[in-house]
N, C-alpha and C positions, 0 to 999 in steps of 0.2 A: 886262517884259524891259528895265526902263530900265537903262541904262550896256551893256547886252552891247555896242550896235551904236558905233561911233567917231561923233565929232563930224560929221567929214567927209561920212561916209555918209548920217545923219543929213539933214545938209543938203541933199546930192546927192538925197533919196527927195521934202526937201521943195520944193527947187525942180520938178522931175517933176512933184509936186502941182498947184505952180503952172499950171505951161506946159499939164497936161490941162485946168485950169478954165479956161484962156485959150482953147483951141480952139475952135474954129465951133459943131463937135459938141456940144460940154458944153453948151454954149448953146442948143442947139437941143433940148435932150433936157429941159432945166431949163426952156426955155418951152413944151413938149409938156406935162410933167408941171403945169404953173401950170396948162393952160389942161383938162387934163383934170380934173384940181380943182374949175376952177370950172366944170367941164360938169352940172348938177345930175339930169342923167335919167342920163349916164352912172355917176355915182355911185349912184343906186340903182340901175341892174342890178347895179353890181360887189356891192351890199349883195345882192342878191336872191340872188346866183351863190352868196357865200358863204353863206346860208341854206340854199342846196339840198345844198349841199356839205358841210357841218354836218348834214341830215336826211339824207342819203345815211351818212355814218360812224355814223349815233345807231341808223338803222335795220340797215346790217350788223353792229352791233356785238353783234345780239341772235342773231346764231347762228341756230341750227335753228329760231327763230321768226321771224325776219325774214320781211317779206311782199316776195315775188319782183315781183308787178305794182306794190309802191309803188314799190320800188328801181328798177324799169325805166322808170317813169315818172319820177323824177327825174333818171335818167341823160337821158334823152330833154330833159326841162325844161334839164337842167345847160347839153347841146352845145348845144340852141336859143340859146336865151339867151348864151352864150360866143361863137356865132356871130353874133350878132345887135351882141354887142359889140366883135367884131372888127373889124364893119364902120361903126364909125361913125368918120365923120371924124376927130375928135382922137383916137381909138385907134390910127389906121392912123399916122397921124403922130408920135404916141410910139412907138409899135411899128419907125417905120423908123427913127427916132433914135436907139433903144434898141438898134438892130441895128449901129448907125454905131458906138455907144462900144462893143460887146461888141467890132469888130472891132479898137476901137483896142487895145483889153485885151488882144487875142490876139496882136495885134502885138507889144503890150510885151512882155508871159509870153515869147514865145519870140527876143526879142532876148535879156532876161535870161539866158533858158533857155542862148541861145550864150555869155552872158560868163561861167556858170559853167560851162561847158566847155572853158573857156583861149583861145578864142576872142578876135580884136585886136577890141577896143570901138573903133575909128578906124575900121576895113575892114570888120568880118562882114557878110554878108548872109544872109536867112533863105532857105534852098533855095526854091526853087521847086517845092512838093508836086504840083504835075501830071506832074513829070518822073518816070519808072517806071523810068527807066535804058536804056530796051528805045527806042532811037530811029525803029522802025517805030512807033511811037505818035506822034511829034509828026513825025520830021524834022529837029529840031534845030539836031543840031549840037553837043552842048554838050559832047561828048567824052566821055560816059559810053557 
């Protein structure tokens, strides 16, 4: 889609670029994923997980022959194992990093979301989704 977008915009998407690889977060997400890298037992689980995940699709894949106790034994394998990676250290701490840039993502998505709604890029702010409208819920105040 080169030339649809103006110069300007162009620019504007890549400074953005910038300023998110600048932040705490990026940082902290990019030295989570280093160090899960070089975690060498965590990499083979993930290799194991996806093996079981692999024999779990190859086995349903055969229909009215599939064996019901393999399948449920792998399923059983899959969540051990998935749980067991949850819980190791550098997962928990990519997993919360990874939680940090999804929310910055969501932030951006729905500023966006207001400037293509005519919304003043100087002023908007993103509603406040706990608000129902119904001020016996919080108390408020906020004139809805």
């Amino acid at each position: 889609m080169k030339g649809f977008y103006t110069t300007a915009l162009e620019n504007a998407l890549r400074e953005l670029g910038k300023e998110i690889q600048k932040d705490a977060r990026f940082k902290a997400l990019q030295d989570a994923a280093a160090k899960n890298d070089a975690d060498e037992n965590l990499q083979e689980q993930m290799k194991q997980l996806q093996l079981y995940s692999l024999q779990y699709q190859q086995e349903t894949g055969k229909g009215d022959d599939a064996d019901k106790e393999k399948i449920e034994k792998l399923q059983n394998d899959y969540q051990n194992l998935y749980e067991e990676i949850m819980k190791n250290e550098n997962m928990e701490v990519y997993s919360a990093a990874a939680s940090q840039m999804e929310e910055m993502a969501q932030y951006i998505s729905k500023m966006i979301g207001l400037f293509f709604d005519g919304e003043d890029p100087e002023t908007c702010q993103i509603p406040d989704e706990s608000c129902t409208h119904d001020c016996s819920t919080c108390g408020g105040g906020c004139g809805y």
